[in-house]
Every structure is written in C-alpha cells, then in structure tokens.
N, C-alpha and C positions, 0 to 999 in steps of 0.2 A: 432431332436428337432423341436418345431413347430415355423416357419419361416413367419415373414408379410415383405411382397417387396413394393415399394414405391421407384419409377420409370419413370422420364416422356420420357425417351428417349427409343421409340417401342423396336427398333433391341437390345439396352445394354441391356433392362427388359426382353426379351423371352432369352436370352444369359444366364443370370444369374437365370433364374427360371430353365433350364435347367441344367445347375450346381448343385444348388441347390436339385433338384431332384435326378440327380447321386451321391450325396452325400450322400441319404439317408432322408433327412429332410423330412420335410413334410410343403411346403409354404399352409397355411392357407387365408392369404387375397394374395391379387395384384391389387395395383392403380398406376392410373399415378402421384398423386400428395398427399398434406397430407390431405387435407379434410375428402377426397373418404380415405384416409386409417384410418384416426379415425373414421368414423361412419361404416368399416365394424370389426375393432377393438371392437367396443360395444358390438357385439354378440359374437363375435370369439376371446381367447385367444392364446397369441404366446407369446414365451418365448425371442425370439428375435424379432427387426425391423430394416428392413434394409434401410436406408435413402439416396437417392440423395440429395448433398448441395442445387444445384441450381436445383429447381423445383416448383410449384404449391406449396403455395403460394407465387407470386413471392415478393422478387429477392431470398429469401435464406428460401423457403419452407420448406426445412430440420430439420432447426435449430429450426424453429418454433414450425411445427410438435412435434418436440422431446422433446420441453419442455413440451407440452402439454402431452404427452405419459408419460414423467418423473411426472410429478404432477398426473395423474390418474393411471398410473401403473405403481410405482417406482423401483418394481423388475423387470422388462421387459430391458432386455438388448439392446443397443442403435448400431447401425454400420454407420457410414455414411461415402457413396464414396465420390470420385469427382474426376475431372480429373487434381484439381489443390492442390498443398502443400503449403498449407497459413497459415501461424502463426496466423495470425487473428482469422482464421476458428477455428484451434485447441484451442485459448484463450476462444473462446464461447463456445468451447463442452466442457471444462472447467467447466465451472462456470454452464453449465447444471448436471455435474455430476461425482462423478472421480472414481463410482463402475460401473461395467459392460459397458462400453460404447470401442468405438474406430473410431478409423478416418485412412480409407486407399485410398489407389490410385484408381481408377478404373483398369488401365492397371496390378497394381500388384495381382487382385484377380480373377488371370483368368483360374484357376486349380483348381478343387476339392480339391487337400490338401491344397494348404492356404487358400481357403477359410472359409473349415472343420475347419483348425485351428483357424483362426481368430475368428470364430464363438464360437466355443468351448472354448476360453480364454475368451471371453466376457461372456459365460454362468457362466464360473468359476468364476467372481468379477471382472475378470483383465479391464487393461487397456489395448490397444492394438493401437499403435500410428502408424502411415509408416515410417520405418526406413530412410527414407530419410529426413523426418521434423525429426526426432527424431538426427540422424547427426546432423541435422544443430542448433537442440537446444542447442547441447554442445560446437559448435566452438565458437572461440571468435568474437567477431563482431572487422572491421580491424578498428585500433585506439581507442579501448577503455581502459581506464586505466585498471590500475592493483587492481584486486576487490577481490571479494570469489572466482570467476570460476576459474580467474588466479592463486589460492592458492592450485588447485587440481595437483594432481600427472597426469602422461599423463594415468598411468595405472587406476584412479580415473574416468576419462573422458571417458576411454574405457567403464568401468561400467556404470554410470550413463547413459550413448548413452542405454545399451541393460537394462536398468532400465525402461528408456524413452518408448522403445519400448513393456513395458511391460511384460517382463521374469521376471522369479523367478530366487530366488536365483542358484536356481540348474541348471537351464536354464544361463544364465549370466557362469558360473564356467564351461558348457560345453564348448561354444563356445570360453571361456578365455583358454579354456585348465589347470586350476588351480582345488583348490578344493572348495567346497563351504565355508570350512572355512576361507580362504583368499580373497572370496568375501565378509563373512560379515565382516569382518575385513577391506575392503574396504569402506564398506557400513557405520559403522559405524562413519571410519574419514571424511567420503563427508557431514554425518548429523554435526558431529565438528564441519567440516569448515563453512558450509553454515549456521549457527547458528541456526539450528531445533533443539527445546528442546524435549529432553524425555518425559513427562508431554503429548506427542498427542501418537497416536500409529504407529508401525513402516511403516504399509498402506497408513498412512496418510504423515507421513515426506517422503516419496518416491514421493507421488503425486505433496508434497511441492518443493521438489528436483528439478524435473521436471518443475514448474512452475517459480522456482527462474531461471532458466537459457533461458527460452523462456521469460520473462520478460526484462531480460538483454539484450538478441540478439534483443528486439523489441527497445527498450530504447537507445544501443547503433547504430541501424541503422542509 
C-alpha cells in the first residue's frame, strides 16, 4: 500500500521507512513533522499516514495533522505512534475518528509482521488500539462502584479487551479458543449490559463499547 511517514525523531524515521520498505509498501511522502507532510500530501496520494503523537506542530503535532488529513481525505487511513499509552491520547484519536485509524506503541511495531498487520487492519476499516491501553480499558479503576463494567462476566471482559484491540469476530474466537458463535453471543449481552441500542450498527456499538469503558477508567481515576 502506499505509505506517508511523519516522523521528527531521524534514527525511529530511517528504522521505520526501512521496515516499511521490507514490507513491501511503497512510502510515498516523509517529513519530519505535519506541515511538510500535508503540503507533500497535496500532490501525492497514500492510502495510509503514519503519525508521531508528539512532533512538529508542537506539543501534539500528530493529533493535529490528522484532523486535518481526516477532513481533506477522510478515507486515508490514520496510525499514530508514541512511546507513551495515554488514555487521553486514545480519547482524541477518538473523536477524530473510529474507521481506519489506530494508536500503538512505538517499541511494539518493531517487526515487519505487526506492522504489515497493523497497517493492513487500518486499511480494512479497523480499529487497531495497543493492547496494553486496550487492557487497561477494561480493568476496573480500584474503588469504583459497582456500574455496567462491573455487570460483565470475566469471559465478557476477555472479549471486549480483543474488541478494544480491534479483532473481529473471528479473530476474538481464535485467541478465546471458542467458536465464533459464542463470541457473538458474547457480544451481544456486553451491547445488553452497557445499554447500546440496536437502532446504531454493530460497528458502531463496538466503538461505543470501547468508549464506555475508557470513559469509566478516566472518570473513576
């Protein structure tokens, strides 16, 4: 796929266009920050853009960039690193967008196949979260009353964490080792509990899903 990098840190940006490269893609632009990558974005289409959080323009370049990228080219799929797992961070990329986008680690995209992966789910629509914030958006925050989250089975919680992280159904059923019909059957009682109506579609109430439980963790810290 064709690949825009956006990048102010030299040594992580030559690391990762190389990656990129043995991966097959084809990086298109490369800047150190988002300016320089929307005016070479102008001439040049990519199907993806790869974002550092904290870069040019400062303090959170990234986030910036990318809303601008979403409002001029809202099919252009979104990635953005960083070397930190901030709920905050993930609330903005958020409310920028809950089709094709994700937010991982730096440290964890450090291999051709996750990052092939990662890439390739965000080309598909997904979301693609780092399973580490995606953990932590299902545990309970310590001392918070007894709410929706508390209402889930422990097997519910399992789900929604590799929901969080953006699998599919089928994906979710591997790693549970079950079938997929006892994840949507899952799926179904976490939209129950957390009181998602039918009335949106089931894309949407998974994103909702997700949002109701990093809500709670932000709320109950």
């Amino acid at each position: 796929m064709r690949v825009a990098l956006a990048e102010d840190g030299a040594l992580f940006r030559e690391g990762l266009l190389m990656l990129l490269e043995a991966a097959g893609h084809e990086v298109v632009a490369v800047a150190a920050g988002g300016d320089e990558l929307i005016s070479l974005l102008a001439t040049t289409p990519a199907d993806v853009a790869i974002l550092d959080i904290r870069m040019p323009p400062e303090p959170d370049g990234g986030l910036i960039t990318a809303e601008r990228l979403r409002g001029k080219y809202p099919e252009m799929g979104l990635l953005f690193l960083s070397h930190y797992a901030e709920s905050h961070y993930l609330m903005r990329i958020l409310e920028i967008g809950t089709d094709s986008i994700g937010y991982r680690l730096k440290e964890r995209v450090g291999s051709v196949e996750v990052l092939s992966d990662t890439l390739g789910r965000i080309a598909d629509g997904e979301i693609v979260i780092e399973p580490v914030l995606a953990k932590r958006l299902v545990e309970r925050p310590r001392g918070q009353k007894k709410d929706e989250i508390a209402a889930l089975s422990e097997r519910e919680v399992d789900v929604l964490r590799l929901m969080a992280e953006g699998r599919s159904n089928n994906g979710i059923a591997s790693q549970l080792v079950v079938t997929p019909k006892a994840i949507e059957k899952n799926i179904a009682n976490i939209f129950v509990k957390l009181n998602l109506h039918t009335d949106t579609s089931e894309h949407h109430r998974r994103v909702l899903a997700v949002l109701t439980y990093l809500r709670s963790q932000r709320d109950g810290s």
